[in-house]
N, C-alpha and C positions, 0 to 999 in steps of 0.2 A: 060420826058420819061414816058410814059404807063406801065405799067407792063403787063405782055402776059396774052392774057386771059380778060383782062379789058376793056373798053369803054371808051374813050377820055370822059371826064368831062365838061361840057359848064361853069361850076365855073371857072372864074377865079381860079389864081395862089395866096395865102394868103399872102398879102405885110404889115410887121409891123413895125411902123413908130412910130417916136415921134411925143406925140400930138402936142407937140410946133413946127413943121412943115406943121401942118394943118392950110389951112387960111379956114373960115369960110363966108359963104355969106349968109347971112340970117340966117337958119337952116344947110344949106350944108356944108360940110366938104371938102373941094377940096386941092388935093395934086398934086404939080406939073400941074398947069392949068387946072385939069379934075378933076370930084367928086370922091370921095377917096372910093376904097372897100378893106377894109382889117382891121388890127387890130394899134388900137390907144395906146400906153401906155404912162404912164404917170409915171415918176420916182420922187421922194424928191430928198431935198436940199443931201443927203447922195447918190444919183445914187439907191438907194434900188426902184425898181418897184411898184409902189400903187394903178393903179390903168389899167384897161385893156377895150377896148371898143369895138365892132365889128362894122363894118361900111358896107354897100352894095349901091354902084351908089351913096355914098355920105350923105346918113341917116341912121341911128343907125338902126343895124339890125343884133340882134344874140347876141350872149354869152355877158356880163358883168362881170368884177368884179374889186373888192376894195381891200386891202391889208392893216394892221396896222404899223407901217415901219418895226415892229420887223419882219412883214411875214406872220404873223398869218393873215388866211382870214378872210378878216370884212364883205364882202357882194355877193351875188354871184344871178346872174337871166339873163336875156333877153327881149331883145327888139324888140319889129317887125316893119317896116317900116311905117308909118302912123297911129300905133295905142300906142307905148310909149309900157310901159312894159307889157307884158304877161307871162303865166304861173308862175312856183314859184321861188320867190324870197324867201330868207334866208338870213338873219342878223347875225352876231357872235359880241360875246363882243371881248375887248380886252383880255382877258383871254382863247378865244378859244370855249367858252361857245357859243351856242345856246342859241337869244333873241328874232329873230320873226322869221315868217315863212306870206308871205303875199302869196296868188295866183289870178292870173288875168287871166280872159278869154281873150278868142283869140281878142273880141273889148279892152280891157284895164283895166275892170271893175273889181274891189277888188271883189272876191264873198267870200274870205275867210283870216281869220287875227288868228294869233296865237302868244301869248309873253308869257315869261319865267322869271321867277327872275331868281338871282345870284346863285341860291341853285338848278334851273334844273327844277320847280316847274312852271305848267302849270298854269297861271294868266288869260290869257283870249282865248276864243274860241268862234271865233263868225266866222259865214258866211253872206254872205250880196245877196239882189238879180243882177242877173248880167245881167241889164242894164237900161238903161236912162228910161224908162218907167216903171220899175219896182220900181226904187230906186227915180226917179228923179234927182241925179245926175251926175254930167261929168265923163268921164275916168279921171283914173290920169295916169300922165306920166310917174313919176317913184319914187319908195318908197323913 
């Protein structure tokens, strides 16, 4: 149902599935005979939720995240369809604490890295150039 007032959405409807239900073909994520768009979770041996993945026509596309089994978030970012991770990604210790902070351009390219010790205390800050001719080289796909 629409709500009044609204526009019928061409998204799909958000279907969350256990990853262990996903068969994989190559790269593709396909659930139930067709490539999978929706959200992957990944629970421990305890059923506790750890780990979260968004999927679009079958490849990683959109929100990520990690979980420590206590709960506490360990990693949180995004993926775009052909290009592996973009924008910022964030790292947490197991303590809750902030330990990096990476950002990728919209091609994949790290242009920026940021880590923390255990006391909060900013250790490194470096930016990089963002892309293959600059840097010489490859995207990465994910922190």
């Amino acid at each position: 149902m629409v709500p009044v007032g609204a526009e019928p959405s061409e998204e799909p409807v958000a279907v969350r599935v256990d990853e262990e239900d996903l068969d994989f073909e190559y790269d593709m994520a396909v659930y139930e005979g067709e490539p999978f768009t929706g959200e992957a979770v990944e629970y421990d041996r305890d059923g506790k939720m750890v780990a979260l993945t968004t999927y679009r026509n079958g490849y990683e596309d959109g929100p990520v995240k990690q979980w420590f089994p206590d709960g506490t978030l360990r990693v949180e970012g995004a993926t775009s369809y052909g290009v592996g991770a973009v924008g910022l990604w964030k790292e947490w210790g197991p303590k809750g604490n902030l330990i990096s902070e990476r950002e990728f351009n919209e091609k994949g390219f790290v242009v920026a890295l940021r880590e923390w010790d255990d006391e909060g205390n900013l250790v490194k800050d470096e930016t990089y150039p963002g892309s293959v001719e600059e840097a010489g080289t490859w995207p990465s796909r994910r922190p």
